[in-house]
C-alpha positions in Angstrom: 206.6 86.7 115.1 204.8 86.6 118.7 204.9 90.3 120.2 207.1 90.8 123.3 210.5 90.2 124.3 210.7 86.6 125.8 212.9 86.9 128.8 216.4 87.1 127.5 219.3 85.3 129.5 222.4 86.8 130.1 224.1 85.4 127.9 221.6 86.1 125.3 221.9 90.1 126.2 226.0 89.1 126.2 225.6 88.1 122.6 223.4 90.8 121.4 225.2 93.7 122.7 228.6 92.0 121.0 226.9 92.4 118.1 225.7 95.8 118.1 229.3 96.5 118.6 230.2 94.4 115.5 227.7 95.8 113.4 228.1 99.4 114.4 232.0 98.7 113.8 231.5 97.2 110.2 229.1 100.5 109.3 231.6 103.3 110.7 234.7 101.1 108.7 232.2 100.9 105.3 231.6 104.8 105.3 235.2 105.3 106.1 236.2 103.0 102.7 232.9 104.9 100.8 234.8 108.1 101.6 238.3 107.1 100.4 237.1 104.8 97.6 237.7 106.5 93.8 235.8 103.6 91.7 232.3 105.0 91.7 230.9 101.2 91.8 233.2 100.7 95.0 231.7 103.7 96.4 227.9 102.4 96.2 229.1 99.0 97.1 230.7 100.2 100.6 227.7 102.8 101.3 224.9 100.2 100.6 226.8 97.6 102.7 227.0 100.2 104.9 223.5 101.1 105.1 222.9 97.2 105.8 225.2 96.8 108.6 223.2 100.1 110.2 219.8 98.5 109.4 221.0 95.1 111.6 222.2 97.5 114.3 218.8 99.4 114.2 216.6 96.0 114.3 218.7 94.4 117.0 218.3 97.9 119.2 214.9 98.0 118.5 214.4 94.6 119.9 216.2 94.7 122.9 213.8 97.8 123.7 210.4 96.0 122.5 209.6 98.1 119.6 209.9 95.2 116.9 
């Protein structure tokens, strides 16, 4: 991967701040169902899903500041 942001359009920074928003929504909602979940294996399912969904959001933020 070349280093450097190429110059992003609008609608590129449009797009990439919608989904920060979707995946910052999907990790709150996943720890939310971790909490309430009973089943153990539901538990670990929603808390490393929600660990993903933070990951993307990290990797995406990081790029839009440079830092990948």
């Amino acid at each position: 991967m070349p280093q450097g942001n190429p110059q992003l359009t609008q609608k590129d920074l449009t797009l990439i701040g919608d989904q920060l928003t979707q995946e910052a929504l999907a990790n709150k909602k996943l720890e939310c169902y971790a909490q309430a979940f009973t089943d153990p294996a539901l538990q670990g399912l929603a808390q490393t899903l929600a660990q993903h969904h933070k990951q993307q959001y990290d990797r995406l933020f990081s790029y839009l500041n440079g830092q990948h």
